[in-house]
C-alpha positions in Angstrom: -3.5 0.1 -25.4 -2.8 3.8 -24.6 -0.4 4.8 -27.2 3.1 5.9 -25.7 2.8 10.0 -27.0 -0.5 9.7 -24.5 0.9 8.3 -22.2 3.5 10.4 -21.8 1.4 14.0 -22.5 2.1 15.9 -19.2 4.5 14.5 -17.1 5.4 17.2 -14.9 6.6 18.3 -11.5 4.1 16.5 -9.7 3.9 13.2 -11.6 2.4 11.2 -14.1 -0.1 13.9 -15.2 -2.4 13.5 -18.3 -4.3 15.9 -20.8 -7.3 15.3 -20.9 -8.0 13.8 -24.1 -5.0 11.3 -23.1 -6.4 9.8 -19.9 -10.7 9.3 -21.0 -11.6 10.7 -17.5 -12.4 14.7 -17.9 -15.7 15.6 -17.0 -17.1 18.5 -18.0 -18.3 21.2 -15.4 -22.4 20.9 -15.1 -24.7 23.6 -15.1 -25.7 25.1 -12.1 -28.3 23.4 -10.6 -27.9 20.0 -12.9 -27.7 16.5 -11.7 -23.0 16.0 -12.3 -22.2 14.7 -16.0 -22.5 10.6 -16.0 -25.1 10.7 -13.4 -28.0 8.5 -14.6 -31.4 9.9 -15.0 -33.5 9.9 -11.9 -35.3 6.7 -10.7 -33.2 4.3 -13.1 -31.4 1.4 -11.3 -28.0 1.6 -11.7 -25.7 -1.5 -11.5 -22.0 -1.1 -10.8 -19.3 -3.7 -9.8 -16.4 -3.3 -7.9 -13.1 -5.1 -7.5 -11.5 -6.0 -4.5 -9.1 -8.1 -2.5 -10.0 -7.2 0.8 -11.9 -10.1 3.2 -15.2 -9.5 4.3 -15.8 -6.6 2.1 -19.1 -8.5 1.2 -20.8 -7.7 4.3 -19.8 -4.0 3.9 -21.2 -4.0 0.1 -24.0 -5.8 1.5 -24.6 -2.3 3.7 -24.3 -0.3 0.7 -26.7 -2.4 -1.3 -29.3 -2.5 2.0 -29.6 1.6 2.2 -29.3 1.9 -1.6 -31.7 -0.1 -3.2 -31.5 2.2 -7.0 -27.5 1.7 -7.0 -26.6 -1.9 -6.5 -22.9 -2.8 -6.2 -21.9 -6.1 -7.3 -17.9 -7.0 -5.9 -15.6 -9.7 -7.4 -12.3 -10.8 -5.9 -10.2 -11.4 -9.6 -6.8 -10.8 -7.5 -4.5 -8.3 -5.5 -2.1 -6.0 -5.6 -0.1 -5.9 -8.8 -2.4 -9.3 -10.0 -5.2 -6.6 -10.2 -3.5 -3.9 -11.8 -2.7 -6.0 -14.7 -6.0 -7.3 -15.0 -7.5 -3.9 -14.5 -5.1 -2.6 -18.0 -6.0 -5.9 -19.8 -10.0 -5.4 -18.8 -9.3 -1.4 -19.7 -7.7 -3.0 -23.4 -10.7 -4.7 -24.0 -13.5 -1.8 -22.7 -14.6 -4.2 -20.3 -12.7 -3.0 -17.1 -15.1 -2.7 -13.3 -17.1 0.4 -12.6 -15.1 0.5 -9.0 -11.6 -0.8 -8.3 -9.5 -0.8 -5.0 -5.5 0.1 -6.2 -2.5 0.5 -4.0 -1.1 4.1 -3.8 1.8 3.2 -5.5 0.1 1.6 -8.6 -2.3 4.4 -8.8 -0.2 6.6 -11.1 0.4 3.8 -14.1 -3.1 3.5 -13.9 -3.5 6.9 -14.4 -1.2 7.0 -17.1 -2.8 4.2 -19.0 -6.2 6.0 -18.9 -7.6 2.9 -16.8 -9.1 5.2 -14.1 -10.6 8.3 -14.8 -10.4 12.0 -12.6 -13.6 12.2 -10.1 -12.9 15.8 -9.2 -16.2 16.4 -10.2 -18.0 13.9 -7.5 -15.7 14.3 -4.7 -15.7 18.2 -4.0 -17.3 17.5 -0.3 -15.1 14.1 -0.1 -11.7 15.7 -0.3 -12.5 18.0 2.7 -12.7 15.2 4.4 -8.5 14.4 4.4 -5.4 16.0 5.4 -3.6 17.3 2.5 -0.9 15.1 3.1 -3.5 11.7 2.8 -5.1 13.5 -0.4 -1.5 13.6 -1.5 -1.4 10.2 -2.9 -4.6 10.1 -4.9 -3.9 13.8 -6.7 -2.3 14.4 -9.8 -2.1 18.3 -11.5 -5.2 18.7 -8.5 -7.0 16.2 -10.0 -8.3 13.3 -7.9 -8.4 10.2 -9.4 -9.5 7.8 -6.2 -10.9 8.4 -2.7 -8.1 6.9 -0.3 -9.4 4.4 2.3 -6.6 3.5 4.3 -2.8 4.2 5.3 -0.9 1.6 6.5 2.3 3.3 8.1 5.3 0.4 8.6 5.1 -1.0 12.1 7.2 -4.1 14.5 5.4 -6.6 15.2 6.9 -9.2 17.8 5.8 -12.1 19.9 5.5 -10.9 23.3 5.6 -14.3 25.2 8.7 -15.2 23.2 10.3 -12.1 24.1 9.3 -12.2 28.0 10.8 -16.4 27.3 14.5 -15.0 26.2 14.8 -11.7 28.0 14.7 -9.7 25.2 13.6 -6.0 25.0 11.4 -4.2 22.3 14.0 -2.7 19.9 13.5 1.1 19.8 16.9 1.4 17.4 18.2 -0.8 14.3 21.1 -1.2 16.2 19.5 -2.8 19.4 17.1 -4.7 16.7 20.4 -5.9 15.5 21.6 -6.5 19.4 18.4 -8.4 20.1 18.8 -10.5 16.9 22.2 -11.7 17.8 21.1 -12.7 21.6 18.4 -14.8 20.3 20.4 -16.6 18.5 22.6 -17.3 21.3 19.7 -18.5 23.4 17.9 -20.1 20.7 19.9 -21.4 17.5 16.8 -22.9 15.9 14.5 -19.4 16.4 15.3 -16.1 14.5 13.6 -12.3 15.1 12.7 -12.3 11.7 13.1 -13.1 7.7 14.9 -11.3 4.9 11.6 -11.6 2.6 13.2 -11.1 -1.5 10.4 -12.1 -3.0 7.8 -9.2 -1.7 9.1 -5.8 -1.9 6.6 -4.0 0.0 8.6 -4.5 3.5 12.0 -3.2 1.8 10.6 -0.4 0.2 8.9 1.3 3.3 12.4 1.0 5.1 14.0 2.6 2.1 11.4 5.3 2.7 12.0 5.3 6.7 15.8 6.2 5.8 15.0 9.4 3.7 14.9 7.8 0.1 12.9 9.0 -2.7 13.2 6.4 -5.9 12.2 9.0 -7.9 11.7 12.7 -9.0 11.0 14.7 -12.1 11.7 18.0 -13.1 9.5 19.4 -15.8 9.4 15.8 -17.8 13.3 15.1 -17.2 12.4 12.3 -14.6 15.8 11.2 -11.9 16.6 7.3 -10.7 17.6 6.8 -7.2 16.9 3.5 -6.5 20.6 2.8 -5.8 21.0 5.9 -3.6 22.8 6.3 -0.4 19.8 5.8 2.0 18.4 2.2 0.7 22.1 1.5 -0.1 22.3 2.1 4.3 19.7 -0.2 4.7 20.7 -2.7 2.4 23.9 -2.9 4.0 22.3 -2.8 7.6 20.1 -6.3 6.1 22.5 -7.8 4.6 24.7 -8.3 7.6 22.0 -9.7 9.4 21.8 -12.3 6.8 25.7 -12.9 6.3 25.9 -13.4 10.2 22.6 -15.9 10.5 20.4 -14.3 12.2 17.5 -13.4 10.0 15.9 -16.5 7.8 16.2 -16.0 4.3 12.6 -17.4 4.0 10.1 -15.5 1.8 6.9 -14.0 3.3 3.5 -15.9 2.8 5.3 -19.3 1.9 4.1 -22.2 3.7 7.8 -22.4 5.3 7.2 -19.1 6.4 3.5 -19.2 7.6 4.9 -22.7 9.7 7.5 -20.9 11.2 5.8 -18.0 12.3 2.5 -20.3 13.8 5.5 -22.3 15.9 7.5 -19.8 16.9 11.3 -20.1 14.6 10.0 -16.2 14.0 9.6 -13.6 16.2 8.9 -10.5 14.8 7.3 -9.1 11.5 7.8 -5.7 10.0 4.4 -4.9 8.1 1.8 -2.2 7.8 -0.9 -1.6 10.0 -3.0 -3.9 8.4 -1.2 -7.4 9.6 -3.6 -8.1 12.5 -6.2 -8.6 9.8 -4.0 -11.8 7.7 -2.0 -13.1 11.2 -4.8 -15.7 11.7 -4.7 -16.8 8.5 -0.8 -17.0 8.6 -0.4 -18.3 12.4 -4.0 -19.6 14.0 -1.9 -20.6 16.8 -0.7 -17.1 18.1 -3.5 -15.8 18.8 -3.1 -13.3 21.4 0.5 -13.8 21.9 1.2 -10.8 19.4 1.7 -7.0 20.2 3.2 -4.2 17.8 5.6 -1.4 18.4 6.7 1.5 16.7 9.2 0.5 13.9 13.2 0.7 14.9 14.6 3.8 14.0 17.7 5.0 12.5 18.7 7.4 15.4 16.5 6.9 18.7 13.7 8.8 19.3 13.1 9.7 15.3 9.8 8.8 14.6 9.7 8.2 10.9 9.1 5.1 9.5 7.4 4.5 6.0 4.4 2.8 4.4 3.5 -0.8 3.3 0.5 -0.6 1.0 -2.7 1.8 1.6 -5.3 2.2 -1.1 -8.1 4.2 -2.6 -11.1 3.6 -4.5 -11.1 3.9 -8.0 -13.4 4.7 -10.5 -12.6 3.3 -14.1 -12.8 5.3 -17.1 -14.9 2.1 -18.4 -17.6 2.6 -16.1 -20.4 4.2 -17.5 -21.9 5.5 -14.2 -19.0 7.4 -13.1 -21.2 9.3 -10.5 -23.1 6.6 -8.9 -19.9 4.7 -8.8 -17.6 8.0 -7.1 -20.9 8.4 -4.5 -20.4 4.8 -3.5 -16.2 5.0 -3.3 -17.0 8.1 -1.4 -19.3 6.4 0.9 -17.2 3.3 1.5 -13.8 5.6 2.4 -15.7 8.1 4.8 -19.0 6.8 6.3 -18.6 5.8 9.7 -21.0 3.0 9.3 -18.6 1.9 6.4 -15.2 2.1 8.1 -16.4 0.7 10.9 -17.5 -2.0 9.4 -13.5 -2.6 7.4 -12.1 -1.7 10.8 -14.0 -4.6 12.8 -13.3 -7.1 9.4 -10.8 -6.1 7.9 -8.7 -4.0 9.9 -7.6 -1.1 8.0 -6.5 2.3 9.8 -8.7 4.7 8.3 -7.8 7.6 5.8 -10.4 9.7 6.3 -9.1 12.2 9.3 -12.6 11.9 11.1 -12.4 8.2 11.0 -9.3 8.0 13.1 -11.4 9.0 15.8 -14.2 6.2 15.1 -15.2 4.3 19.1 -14.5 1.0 17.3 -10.8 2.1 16.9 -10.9 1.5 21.3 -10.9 -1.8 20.9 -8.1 -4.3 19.7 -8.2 -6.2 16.7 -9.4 -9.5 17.3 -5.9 -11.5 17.2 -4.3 -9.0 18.9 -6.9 -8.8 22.4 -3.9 -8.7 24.8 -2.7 -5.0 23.1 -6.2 -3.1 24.0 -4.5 0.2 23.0 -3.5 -1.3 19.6 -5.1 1.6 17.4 -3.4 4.0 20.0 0.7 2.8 18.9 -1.3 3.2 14.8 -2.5 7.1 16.0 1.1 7.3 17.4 3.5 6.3 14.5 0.9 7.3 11.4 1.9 10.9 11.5 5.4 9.9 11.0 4.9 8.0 8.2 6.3 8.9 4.6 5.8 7.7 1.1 7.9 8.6 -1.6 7.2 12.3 -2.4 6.0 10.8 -6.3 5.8 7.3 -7.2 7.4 6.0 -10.4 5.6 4.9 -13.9 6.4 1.6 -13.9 6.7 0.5 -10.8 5.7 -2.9 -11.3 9.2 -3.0 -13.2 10.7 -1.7 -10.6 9.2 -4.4 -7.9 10.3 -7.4 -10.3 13.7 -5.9 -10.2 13.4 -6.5 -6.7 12.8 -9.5 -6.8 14.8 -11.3 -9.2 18.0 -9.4 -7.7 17.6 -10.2 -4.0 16.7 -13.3 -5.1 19.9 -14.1 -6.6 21.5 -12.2 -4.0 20.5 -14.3 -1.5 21.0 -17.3 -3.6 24.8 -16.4 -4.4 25.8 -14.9 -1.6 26.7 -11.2 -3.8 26.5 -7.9 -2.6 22.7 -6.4 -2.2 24.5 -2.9 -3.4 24.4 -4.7 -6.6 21.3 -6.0 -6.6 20.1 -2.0 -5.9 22.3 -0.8 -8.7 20.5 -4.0 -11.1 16.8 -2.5 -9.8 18.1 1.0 -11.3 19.5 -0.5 -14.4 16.0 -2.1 -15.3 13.8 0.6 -13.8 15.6 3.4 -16.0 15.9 1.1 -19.3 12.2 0.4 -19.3 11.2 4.1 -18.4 13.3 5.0 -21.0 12.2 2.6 -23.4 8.4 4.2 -22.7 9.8 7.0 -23.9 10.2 9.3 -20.4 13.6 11.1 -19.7 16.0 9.8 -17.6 19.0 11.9 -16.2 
């Protein structure tokens, strides 16, 4: 395990930043005309593997492995999202971590911190030109890049458009006419609700906390600030939890078999997600195919167009591997070449990172479970610019994201305040961050 003074070497305006001899991932500049430091000698196979949650990335490893025949990628699905992080630190503990690794936005700095993935400046000086600064935002720390990003996933409203044609109800353009069109469904149909107060995934909650202006945190020199509990996710806590005190969200969690019945029969009709939800809706509801279209998310005051993010990722390369420049020329490939992204657009349906990718023909056509919306991509092109992150993600946002859920949770259980549950997510984030060692003011 990185020991805590390394871990906390750095930490400055921008982040979790590392020296050098902290993090395991400088690279030293080559000479002019040499092959980049951890490149393997010329005509030696090189194998690399990769870890990755995303379906069907097979057959876009398989087009990697087809035009490459001296770097063969090898990919493993060991688990997702926070699941992977962990394993990817426990692999990292053991000096047996992936060459390649996919990692959320968010999780990307604690894996930074932790010297699990290593800075690929080096091997990416023709990648990064092509990204807006504002995509290459999330994979930079101290102008470093530690991953090539491959997707955003700006939040969006999804709905069932035959359901809302059955009760009369219009596409909410404002929380307060979501809230409107909530309360007349109910009317019209007691068993059916327009959605789910999900407290066991935090994802959802955390992009509308970032829609209403919050930023959970900030540092100044390496005096870090807590705002979980601030005044703009405290507005949007109160905004859900009268929905759930007057009945007319579920209380179900997201991606539990309750929840996957009731959205394939209809009980829910809408879903706030990322971009990226065409891609799992027919694993969730088979039976809707078609009968889906998304919006632009509700906003606070009508015609603002922010909303925020659920998810987006780069490709990693591990301070393990020891290819590091076979393995940044193949995340650099996978994130950027057209033959690539159109390939996880068809399968997988991500929204592209890569500025030129946004403009891909592929991106003219609907996702497959979504064939009644043909200008699907175009609402994605509409709201992505008006996306926002947090302007830095935490250090322990896993921490942070369990806090989440065991509050709501219990909220929801007990019937208590969700201001409280905020101000409980604050209390554990700033404990652990302070038990790590950072400053908290």
């Amino acid at each position: 395990m990185v020991k805590s003074h390394c871990r906390l070497a750095g930490v400055v305006l921008a982040g979790l930043l590392l020296t050098a001899g902290c993090s395991g991932s400088g690279t030293a500049n080559a000479p002019a005309g040499a092959a980049p430091a951890g490149a393997a000698p010329a005509g030696q196979k090189v194998d690399l593997t990769f870890w990755d949650w995303d379906p069907h990335m097979d057959a876009v490893v398989a087009k990697w492995n087809t035009a490459h025949p001296d770097i063969h990628v090898t990919l493993t699905n060991p688990a997702g999202g926070d699941q992977l992080v962990a394993k990817m630190i426990t692999a990292h503990q053991a000096s047996n971590g992936p060459d390649i690794a996919k990692v959320e936005y968010q999780s990307l700095p604690a894996l930074v911190s932790n010297g699990v993935v290593r800075d690929i400046t080096e091997y990416t000086k023709d990648t990064v030109g092509q990204y807006d600064a504002a995509t290459l935002k999330s994979t930079k720390f101290e102008d470093k890049v530690y991953g090539v990003p491959q997707d955003v996933a700006p939040l969006m409203l999804f709905y069932r458009q035959d359901l809302f044609k059955q009760y009369g109800l219009a596409v909410p353009t404002t929380w307060d006419q979501y809230a409107q069109e909530a309360a007349t469904l109910k009317q019209k149909a007691p068993k059916s609700s327009i959605t789910n107060f999900d407290a066991a995934d935090p994802g959802w909650f955390t992009g509308l906390a970032q829609q209403a202006g919050a930023d959970w945190w900030s540092s100044t020199g390496t005096d870090w600030h807590v705002a979980i509990n601030g005044p703009e996710t405290k507005k949007v806590a109160g905004y859900w939890q009268g929905l759930v005190k007057s009945g007319d969200v579920e209380k179900s969690p997201s991606f539990s078999p309750q929840w996957n019945k009731e959205m394939n029969d209809g009980t829910l009709l809408t879903w706030i997600s990322g971009a990226w939800a065409p891609a799992q809706l027919g694993g969730i509801a088979p039976a809707t195919q078609g009968k889906w279209a998304a919006a632009p998310l509700p906003a606070w005051t009508a015609g603002d167009p922010a909303t925020g993010i659920w998810g987006g990722s780069a490709t990693t390369v591990t301070s393990d591997s020891k290819h590091p420049a076979e393995a940044a020329q193949f995340a650099s490939w996978l994130d950027t070449n057209p033959d690539a992204l159109t390939e996880q657009i068809k399968d997988i349906n991500i929204y592209p990172a890569a500025t030129a990718g946004r403009s891909l023909p592929i991106l003219k056509t609907p996702p497959p479970f979504l064939p009644n919306q043909a200008g699907f991509y175009d609402v994605v092109k509409q709201v992505a610019p008006g996306a926002r992150s947090f302007s830095m993600w935490g250090p322990n946002v896993t921490v942070t994201f369990s806090g989440y859920t065991n509050s709501f949770g219990a909220a929801l259980q007990s019937g208590s305040a969700f201001d409280a549950a905020l101000d409980s997510m604050q209390a554990t984030t700033t404990a652990d961050m302070t038990k790590l060692g950072f400053t908290v003011n």
